[in-house]
Phi, psi and omega in degrees: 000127178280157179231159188240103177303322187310133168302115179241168176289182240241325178234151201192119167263137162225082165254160199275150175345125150056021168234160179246107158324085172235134190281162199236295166254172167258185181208135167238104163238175179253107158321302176284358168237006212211240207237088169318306165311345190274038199346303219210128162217131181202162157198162195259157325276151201261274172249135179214147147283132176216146163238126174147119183253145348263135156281124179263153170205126162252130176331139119273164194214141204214100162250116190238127198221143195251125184244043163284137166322154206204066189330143182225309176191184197193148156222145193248151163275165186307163205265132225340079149026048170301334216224165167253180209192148170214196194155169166197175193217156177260179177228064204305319196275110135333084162119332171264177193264145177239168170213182215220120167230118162276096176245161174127168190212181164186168158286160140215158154102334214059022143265135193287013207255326202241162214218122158215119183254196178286348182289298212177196191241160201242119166278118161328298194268010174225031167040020177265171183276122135312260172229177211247104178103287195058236179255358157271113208246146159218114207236115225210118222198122329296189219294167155275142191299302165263123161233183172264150191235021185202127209301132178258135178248037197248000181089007172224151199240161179237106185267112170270147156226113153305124171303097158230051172076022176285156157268135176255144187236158204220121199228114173241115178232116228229148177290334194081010186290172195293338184286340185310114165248160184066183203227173146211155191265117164293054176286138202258129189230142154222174189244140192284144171238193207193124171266162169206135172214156223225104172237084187299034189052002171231026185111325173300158133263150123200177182261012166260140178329341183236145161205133186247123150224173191234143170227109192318322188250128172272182201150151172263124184260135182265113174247155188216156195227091177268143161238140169280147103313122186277339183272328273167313168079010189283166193227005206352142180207159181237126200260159158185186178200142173248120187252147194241121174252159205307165169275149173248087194183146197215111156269135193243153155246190176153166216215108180274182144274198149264101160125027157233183190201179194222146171240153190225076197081254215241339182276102158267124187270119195222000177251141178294147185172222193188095169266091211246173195217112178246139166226177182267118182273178175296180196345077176076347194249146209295157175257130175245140169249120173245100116342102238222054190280128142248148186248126144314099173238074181285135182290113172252120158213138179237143189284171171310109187264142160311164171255188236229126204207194183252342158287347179228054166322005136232129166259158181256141172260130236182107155209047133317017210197359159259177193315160164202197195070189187306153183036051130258147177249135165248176182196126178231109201249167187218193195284345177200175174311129192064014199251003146263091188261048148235193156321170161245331205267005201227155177296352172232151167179187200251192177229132141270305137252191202278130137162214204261122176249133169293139153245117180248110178271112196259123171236131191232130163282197188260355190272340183124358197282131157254146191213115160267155160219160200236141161213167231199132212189131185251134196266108161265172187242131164229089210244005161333111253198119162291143161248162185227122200262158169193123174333053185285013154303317226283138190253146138281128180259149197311340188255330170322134183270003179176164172174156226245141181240131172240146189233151184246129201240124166252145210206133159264006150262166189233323198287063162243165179236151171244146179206116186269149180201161195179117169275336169250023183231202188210103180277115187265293178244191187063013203279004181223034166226181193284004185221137188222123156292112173233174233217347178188170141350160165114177155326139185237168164190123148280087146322168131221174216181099155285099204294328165301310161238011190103359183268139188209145187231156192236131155224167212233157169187120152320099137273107208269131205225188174303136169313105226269136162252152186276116204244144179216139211222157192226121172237095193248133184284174169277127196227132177339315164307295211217066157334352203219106156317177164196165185222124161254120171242157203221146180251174180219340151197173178087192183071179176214152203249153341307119152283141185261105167266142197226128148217058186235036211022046177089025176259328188242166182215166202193147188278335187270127174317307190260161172237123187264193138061038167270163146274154156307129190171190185246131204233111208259082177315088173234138118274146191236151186249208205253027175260332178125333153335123152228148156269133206253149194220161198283164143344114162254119174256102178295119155258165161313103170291141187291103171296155187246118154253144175212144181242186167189148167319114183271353192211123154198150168282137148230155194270086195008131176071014144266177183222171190232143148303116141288164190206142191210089174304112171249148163293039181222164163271192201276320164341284196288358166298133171259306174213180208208126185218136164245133192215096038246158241245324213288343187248045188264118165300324144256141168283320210224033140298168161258331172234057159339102159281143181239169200190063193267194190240342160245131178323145201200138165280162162224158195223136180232123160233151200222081183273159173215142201336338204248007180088341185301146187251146149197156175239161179201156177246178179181133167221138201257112206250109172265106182290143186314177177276155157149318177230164173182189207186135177301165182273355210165114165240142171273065213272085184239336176108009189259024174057028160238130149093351195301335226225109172275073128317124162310148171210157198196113184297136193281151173122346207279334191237101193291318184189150170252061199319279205224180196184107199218165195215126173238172176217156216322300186319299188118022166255141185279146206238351168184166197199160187196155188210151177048074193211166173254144149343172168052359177276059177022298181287020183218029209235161174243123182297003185113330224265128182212114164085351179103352174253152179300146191225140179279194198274077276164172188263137159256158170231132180247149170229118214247096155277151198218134184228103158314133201298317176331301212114014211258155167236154143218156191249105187313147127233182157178199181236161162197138161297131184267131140230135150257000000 
């Protein structure tokens, strides 16, 4: 239950807000036995008829009530305020308002300007708070709802509190000067309050003063309007009924074609719309028929289509511009079976062939109502095709460098194009007009092409020349055996015989097939038959035999039961070596090697020869010198730097040897890569370290050479080979 709280006057109309209140009854009580407080309750509308279901109404409500303030105690303070002082007052009533009334004044300070009153201290002449309390406090607990915020001047302030059954307590604390004058009265008030409650006759309750309700069902409602006293608990209540009666009133649908119609009383109807109808119903209230028409008008339209050609052998049919949207439908037939090869069901689709296609536009309401329209469209077709007349005699003659094909076109368009192409001929001009230049024999394919719709016709024409010949030929170059190349050519088919051969490209020509006493060199193949044809045959290349160089190490020592690698280098790969002969063989590990060892017992030459596959030849030599015992020198050094082996040095037992006079290292060319003079066997430092020039020399066979001076007085002169490895 809501309560109305508010501090109010002494008599209270409580009607709603900015409405005019009409009573309908009048209403009479006894006051004076019932609720004094309580004037007047009344409220509009009290009894009504209503026809029409659902009905909303709103309640107002017109209350008149006595709010006079209502003394409850008083404490007066001690006399110009000697003393501090407290007190408290309850607050029993849940829901009303209570207050506090302070009257009385004093000075302070003897100035007259200023004013402390129980609020605080005040400037007189502009009524503002200086400041609120100062160290004389009047303190209220718990807080108040409403206080005064400003200078009175008549002296008395008001502390509002809601009434919730709580106590209030009041702490008055005075300075105590000597200037205090006057007194003050604490008196405790409440203001009467007043509930409403609101019983609408189907079960609502509520407590606001205005109330809109709706009532669903018909039937007669007992409303009833109580105001309380809060103070006291006496009550009032003002009764009234709202009767509802069933509803009268009727809806229709319906769903038309277009060019039909519906009547409804006296109105034929032929438009979608809402239509209502009133008749006079049982007690007094009017009967309404609404009526809820749609008229179906579906739209069929198909735009114009193009025809039907070889560039486009299907066309779209666009019957975009019909009806669309929910519950329309399409369907589209044609003049025969398979001649619509898109959807059928959609408002576009396509045509395969010529002749009258349908669209039929379906709008289905929602009751089930079908409603159609129909349009029509004729597809035509242009499949017209050029002919092409073509020479099928024409020879190219043999000697001629060109000559021309007119192909003759018959046509009912003129807007055409041409295009000559030949995979085995030669189109020298015309090639997109009806006479075409060509340049030799072979196949032609003529296009033509109605540019209007696309149709187009090929015609073909042979031209036939001299028999092309298949020419094939055997060439052998010049070689140490056989110095002078020769080319025998063949013809092998096509031409016409006595052929004429050429291989100089046709500047000279000879009746004999072969060319004998040629050199290396490049040969330009032609023949001609006896019509005057020739035929080109690729390049033929005699190459040049290759001369054989072969070098070998010419000299080296070994010392009486040693041996040497010989080595013997050719300009050739291995492919072209034909043999290999070392001669004489018997102290050789191979005869028919390129790296022999050899291991005679005497000094001794060897002569190495070398043919290749072309017959060509060369020789080279090498001697091998065997020497007293006493000095000698490795076969094969490591100059890598790991201290075994770094150093290619003479060694000889000592005292055997007197002086080493020179001491040289060649490499195959026979240039020397190091050298020493005067020097004794066994010294490192007088040994070659790999090094030619301060640079490293790669890795290979050497060949060396030594004068040796004996204590006899005797010189001999050493050589021998030794191997670089790194």
């Amino acid at each position: 239950m809501k309560k109305t709280a508010t501090p109010i006057p002494s008599r209270i109309f409580i009607p709603s807000a900015g409405l005019l209140i009409l009573f309908l009854f009048g209403v009479s009580f006894d006051l004076g036995a019932q609720c004094s407080s309580i004037d007047q309750v009344s409220f509009s509308p009290a009894d009504t008829v209503h026809c029409g279901l659902p009905l909303s109404i709103d309640f107002q409500s017109a209350i008149v009530v006595d709010s006079t303030p209502v003394f409850l105690s008083s404490e007066m303070s001690s006399p110009n305020f000697k003393s501090n002082f407290s007190f408290s007052f309850p607050t029993a009533n849940t829901g009303c308002y209570y207050y506090l009334e302070i009257e009385g004044y004093f000075t302070l300070w003897s100035n007259t300007d200023d004013y402390y009153d129980a609020f605080g201290l005040f400037d007189i002449s502009t009524e503002q708070l200086i400041t609120p309390g100062l160290t004389n406090a009047l303190s209220i607990t718990p807080p108040l709802f409403v206080s005064p915020g400003t200078f009175s001047t008549a002296h008395v302030y008001r502390y509002y509190y809601p009434g919730n059954g709580a106590t209030i307590h009041v702490n008055f604390n005075d300075n105590l000067l000597p200037d205090n004058s006057g007194s003050m009265t604490f008196s405790w008030h409440v203001v009467p309050c007043f509930s409403i409650l609101w019983d609408l006759g189907d079960g609502v309750i509520s407590a606001e003063p205005d109330v809109s309700h709706t009532y669903t069902t018909p039937g007669a409602y007992p409303v009833t309007l109580t105001v309380t006293d809060e103070l006291n608990g006496c009550s009032e209540a003002f009764n009234g009924q709202v009767e509802v009666l069933p509803q009268v009133a009727t809806s229709l649908t319906a769903t038309l074609c277009a060019g039909e119609s519906y009547t409804l009383g006296s109105n034929v109807l032929a438009e979608t719309g809402t239509y209502t109808e009133v008749f006079t119903s049982y007690q007094g209230c009017d009967s309404s028929v609404t009526l809820n028409l749609l008229v179906l008008d579906p739209v069929a339209s198909i735009l114009s289509p193009p025809a039907i050609d070889c560039n486009n052998p299907t066309v779209l049919l666009n019957g975009s511009l019909s009806s669309g949207g929910t519950g329309v439908s399409y369907q589209w037939t044609g003049p025969g079976a398979g001649c619509i090869v898109g959807n059928s069901t959609q408002s576009t689709t396509t045509a395969g062939c010529p002749g009258t296609y349908t669209l039929q536009v379906t709008t289905t309401a929602a009751d089930g109502t079908q409603c159609s329209a129909t349009s029509q469209v004729l597809v035509q077709e242009d499949l017209e095709t050029p002919t092409i007349d073509l020479d099928a005699t024409a020879d190219f003659p043999c000697q001629a460098s060109e000559m021309e094909l007119t192909a003759v076109v018959t046509s009912a368009n003129p807007n055409l194009s041409y295009n000559w192409q030949s995979a085995t001929g030669g189109i020298l001009s015309g090639a997109n007009t009806p006479t075409v230049t060509i340049g030799g024999p072979g196949v032609y394919q003529l296009e033509v092409v109605n540019l209007d719709n696309g149709c187009s016709a090929i015609g073909e024409v042979a031209v036939a020349g001299a028999p092309a010949m298949d020419l094939s030929w055997e060439a052998v170059s010049p070689s140490c055996l056989n110095p002078a190349g020769t080319i025998a050519i063949s013809v092998e088919s096509g031409g016409k015989a006595p052929f004429l051969f050429s291989i100089d490209g046709g500047n000279q020509f000879q009746q004999i097939s072969t060319f004998s006493g040629l050199g290396a060199g490049s040969y330009a193949i032609v023949v001609q038959d006896a019509s005057g044809c020739e035929t080109e045959g690729e390049p033929v290349i005699l190459e040049a035999a290759t001369p054989v160089y072969v070098q070998a190490i010419p000299e080296a020592t070994i010392f009486a039961g040693g041996s040497f690698p010989l080595q013997a280098w050719v300009n050739l790969p291995d492919g072209q070596i034909d043999s290999i002969q070392w001669t004489p063989s018997e102290s050789l590990s191979c005869a028919h090697c390129l790296e022999p060892v050899a291991s005679p017992v005497l000094t001794t030459d060897y002569l190495v020869e070398v043919w290749d596959v072309n017959g060509c030849y060369a020789t080279a030599t090498a001697r091998v010198y065997v020497a007293r015992a006493g000095v000698y020198a490795p076969n094969i050094f490591s100059p890598n730097g790991d201290g075994i082996n770094d150093t290619f040095m003479l060694f000889c037992k000592p005292g055997t040897v007197t002086s080493v006079r020179v001491f040289q290292v060649h490499n195959k060319w026979g240039q020397p890569v190091f050298t020493q003079r005067n020097f004794l066997p066994n010294d490192p430092k007088f040994g070659w370290d790999g090094n030619a020039s301060n640079k490293k020399i790669a890795s290979g066979a050497y060949a060396w050479y030594a004068e040796v001076e004996f204590p006899d007085g005797s010189v001999e002169v050493i050589k021998g080979g030794v191997a670089l490895v790194r």
